[in-house]
SEGUPA-360565 format. One record per atom (N, C-alpha, C): residue number from 1; atom name; x, y, z. Coordinates in steps of 0.05 Angstrom, whole numbers, padded with zeros to 5 digits. Last residue first. Layout:
NUM,CA,X,Y,Z
...
REM end
This chain:
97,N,-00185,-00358,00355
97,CA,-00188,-00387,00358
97,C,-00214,-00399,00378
96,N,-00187,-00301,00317
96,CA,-00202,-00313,00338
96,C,-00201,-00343,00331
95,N,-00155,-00257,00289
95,CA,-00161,-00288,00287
95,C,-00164,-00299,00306
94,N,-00148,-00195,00259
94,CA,-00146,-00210,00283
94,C,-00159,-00240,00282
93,N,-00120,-00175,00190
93,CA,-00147,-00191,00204
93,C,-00135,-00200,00233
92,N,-00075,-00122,00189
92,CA,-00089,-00152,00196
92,C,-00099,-00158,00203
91,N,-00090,-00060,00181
91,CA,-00075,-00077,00174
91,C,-00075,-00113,00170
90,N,-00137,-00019,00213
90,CA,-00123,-00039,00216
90,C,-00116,-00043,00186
89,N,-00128,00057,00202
89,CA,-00127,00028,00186
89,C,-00122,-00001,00197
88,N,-00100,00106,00216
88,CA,-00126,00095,00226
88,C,-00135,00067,00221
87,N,-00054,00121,00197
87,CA,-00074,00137,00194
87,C,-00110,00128,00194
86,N,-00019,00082,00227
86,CA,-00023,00117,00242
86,C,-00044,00125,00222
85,N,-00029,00043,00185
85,CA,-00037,00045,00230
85,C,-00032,00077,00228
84,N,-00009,00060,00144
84,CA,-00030,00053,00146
84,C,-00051,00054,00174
83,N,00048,00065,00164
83,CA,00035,00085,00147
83,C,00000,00086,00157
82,N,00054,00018,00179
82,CA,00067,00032,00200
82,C,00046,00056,00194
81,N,00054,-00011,00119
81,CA,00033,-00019,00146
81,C,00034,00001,00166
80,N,00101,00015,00100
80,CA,00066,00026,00083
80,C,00054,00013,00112
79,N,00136,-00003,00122
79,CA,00137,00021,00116
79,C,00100,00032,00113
78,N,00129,-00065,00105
78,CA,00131,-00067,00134
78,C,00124,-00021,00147
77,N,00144,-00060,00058
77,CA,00115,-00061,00071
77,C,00118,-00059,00087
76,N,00178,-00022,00015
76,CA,00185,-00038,00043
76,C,00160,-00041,00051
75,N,00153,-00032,-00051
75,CA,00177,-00021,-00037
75,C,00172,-00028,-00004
74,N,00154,-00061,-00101
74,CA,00165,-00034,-00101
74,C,00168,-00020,-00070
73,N,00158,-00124,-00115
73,CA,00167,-00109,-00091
73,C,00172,-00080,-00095
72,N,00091,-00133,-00145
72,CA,00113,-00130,-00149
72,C,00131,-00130,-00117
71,N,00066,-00183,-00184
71,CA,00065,-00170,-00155
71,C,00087,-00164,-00158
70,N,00040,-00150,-00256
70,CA,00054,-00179,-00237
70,C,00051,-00165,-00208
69,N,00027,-00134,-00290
69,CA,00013,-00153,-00283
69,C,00022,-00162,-00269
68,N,00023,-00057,-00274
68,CA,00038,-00075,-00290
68,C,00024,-00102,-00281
67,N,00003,-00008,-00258
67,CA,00017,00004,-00285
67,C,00033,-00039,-00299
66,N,-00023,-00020,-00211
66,CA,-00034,-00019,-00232
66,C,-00022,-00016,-00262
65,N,00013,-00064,-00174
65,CA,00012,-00041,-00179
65,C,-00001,-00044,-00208
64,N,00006,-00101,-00115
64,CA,00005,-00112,-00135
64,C,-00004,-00071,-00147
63,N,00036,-00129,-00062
63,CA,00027,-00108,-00075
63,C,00032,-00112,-00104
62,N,00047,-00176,00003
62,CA,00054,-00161,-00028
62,C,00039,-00145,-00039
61,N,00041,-00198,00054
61,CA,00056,-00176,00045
61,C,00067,-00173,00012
60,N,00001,-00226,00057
60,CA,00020,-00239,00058
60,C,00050,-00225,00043
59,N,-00030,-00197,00101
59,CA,-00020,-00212,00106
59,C,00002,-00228,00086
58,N,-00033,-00146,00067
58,CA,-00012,-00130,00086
58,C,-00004,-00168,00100
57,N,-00037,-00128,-00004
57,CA,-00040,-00152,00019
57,C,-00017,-00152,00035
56,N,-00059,-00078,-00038
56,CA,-00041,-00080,-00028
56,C,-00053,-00109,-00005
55,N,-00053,-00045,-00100
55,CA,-00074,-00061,-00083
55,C,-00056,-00075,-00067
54,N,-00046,00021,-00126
54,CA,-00033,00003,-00114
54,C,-00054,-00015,-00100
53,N,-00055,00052,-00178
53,CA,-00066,00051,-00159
53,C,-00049,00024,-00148
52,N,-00062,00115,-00228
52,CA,-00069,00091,-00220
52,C,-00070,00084,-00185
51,N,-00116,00162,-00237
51,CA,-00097,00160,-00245
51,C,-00070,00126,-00251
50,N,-00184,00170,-00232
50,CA,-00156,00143,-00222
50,C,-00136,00151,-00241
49,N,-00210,00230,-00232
49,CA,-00198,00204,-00246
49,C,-00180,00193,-00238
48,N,-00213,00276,-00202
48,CA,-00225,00253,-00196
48,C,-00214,00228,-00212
47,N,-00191,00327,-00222
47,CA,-00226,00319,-00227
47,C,-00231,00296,-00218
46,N,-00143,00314,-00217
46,CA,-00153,00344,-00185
46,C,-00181,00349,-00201
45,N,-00125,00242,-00204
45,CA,-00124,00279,-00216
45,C,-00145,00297,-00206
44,N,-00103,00204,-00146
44,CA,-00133,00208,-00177
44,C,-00121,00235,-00180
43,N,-00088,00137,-00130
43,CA,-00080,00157,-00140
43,C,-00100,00176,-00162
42,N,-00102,00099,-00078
42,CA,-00108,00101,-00100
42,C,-00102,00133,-00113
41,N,-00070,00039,-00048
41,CA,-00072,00067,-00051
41,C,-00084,00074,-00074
40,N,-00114,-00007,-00011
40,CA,-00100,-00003,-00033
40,C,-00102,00030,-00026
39,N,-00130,-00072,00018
39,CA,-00112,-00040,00020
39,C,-00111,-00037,00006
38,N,-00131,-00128,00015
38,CA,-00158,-00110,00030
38,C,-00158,-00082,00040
37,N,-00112,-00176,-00024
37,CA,-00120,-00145,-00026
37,C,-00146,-00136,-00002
36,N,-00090,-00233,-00025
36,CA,-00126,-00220,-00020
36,C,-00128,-00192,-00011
35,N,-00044,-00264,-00026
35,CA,-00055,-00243,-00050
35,C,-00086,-00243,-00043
34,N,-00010,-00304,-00027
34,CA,-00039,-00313,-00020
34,C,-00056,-00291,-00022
33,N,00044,-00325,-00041
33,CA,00029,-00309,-00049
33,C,-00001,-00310,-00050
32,N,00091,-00328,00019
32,CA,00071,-00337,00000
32,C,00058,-00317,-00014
31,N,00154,-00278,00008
31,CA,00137,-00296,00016
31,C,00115,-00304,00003
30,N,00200,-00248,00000
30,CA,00201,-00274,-00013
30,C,00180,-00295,00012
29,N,00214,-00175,-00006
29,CA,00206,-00195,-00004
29,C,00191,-00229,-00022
28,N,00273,-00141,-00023
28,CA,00261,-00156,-00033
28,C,00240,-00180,-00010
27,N,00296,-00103,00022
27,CA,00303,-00120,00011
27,C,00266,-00139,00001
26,N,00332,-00026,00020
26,CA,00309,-00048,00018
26,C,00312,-00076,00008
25,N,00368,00011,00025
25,CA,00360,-00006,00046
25,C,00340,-00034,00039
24,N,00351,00033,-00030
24,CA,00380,00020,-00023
24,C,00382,00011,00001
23,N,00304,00069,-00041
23,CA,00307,00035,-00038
23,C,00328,00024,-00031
22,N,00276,00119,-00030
22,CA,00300,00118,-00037
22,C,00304,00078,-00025
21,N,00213,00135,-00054
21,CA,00225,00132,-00033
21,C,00250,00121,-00040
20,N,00160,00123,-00071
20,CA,00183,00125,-00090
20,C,00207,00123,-00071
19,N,00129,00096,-00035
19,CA,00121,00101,-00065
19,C,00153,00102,-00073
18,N,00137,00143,00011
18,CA,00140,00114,00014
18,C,00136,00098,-00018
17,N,00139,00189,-00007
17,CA,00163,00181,00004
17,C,00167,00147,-00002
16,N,00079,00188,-00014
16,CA,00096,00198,-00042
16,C,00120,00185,-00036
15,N,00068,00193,00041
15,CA,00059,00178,00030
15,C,00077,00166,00002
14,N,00084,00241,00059
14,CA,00096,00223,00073
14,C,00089,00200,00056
13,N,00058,00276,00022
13,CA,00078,00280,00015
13,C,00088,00248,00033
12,N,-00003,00258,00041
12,CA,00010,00257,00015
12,C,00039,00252,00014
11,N,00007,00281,00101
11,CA,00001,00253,00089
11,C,00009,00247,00059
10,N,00010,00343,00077
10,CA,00037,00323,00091
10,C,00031,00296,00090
9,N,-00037,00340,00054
9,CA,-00014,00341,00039
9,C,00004,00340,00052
8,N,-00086,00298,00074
8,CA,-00065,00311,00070
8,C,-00054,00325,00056
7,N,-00130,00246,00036
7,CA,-00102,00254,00050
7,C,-00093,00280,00045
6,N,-00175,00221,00052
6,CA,-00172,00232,00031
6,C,-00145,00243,00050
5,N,-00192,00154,00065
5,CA,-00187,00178,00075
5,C,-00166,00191,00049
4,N,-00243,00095,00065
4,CA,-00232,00113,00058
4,C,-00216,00135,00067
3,N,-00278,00024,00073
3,CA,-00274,00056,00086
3,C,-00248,00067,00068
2,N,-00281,-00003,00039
2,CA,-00299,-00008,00056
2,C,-00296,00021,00075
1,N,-00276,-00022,-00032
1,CA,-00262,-00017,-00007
1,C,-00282,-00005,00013
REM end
């Protein structure tokens, strides 16, 4: 990954929200899976060890979580991108024609 930021603990905690966060609004996304990770969260213990870690593709909005093999929907992207922009991050490649 190409840049970094060590978060907070209100970033944390806003972060934690989005992660576990209460889902009964949420709906499953059902788009391509063209899966080129250029986000991810990464979770580590208070020596540094990855604990685990989310890889995240904001274009074709899925996320893929360390604890399992598949992409999952754990939880609203559209939430984590919003996340991502306020803490400095583009999100999507701009595409010059």
């Amino acid at each position: 990954w190409d840049s970094k930021k060590c978060l907070k603990q209100k970033e944390k905690n806003e972060l934690n929200a989005i992660l576990i966060g209460d889902k009964k609004d949420f709906i499953p996304n059902e788009s391509a899976k063209c899966f080129i990770p250029r986000h991810a969260v990464i979770i580590s213990d208070s020596q540094g060890q990855v604990i685990e870690h989310y890889a995240i593709c904001f274009e074709c909005e899925n996320v893929k979580y360390s604890r399992t093999d598949n992409y999952t929907d754990i939880m609203d992207i559209s939430v984590m991108e919003k996340f991502f922009n306020k803490m400095g991050f583009t999100t999507k490649e701009e595409h010059h024609f």
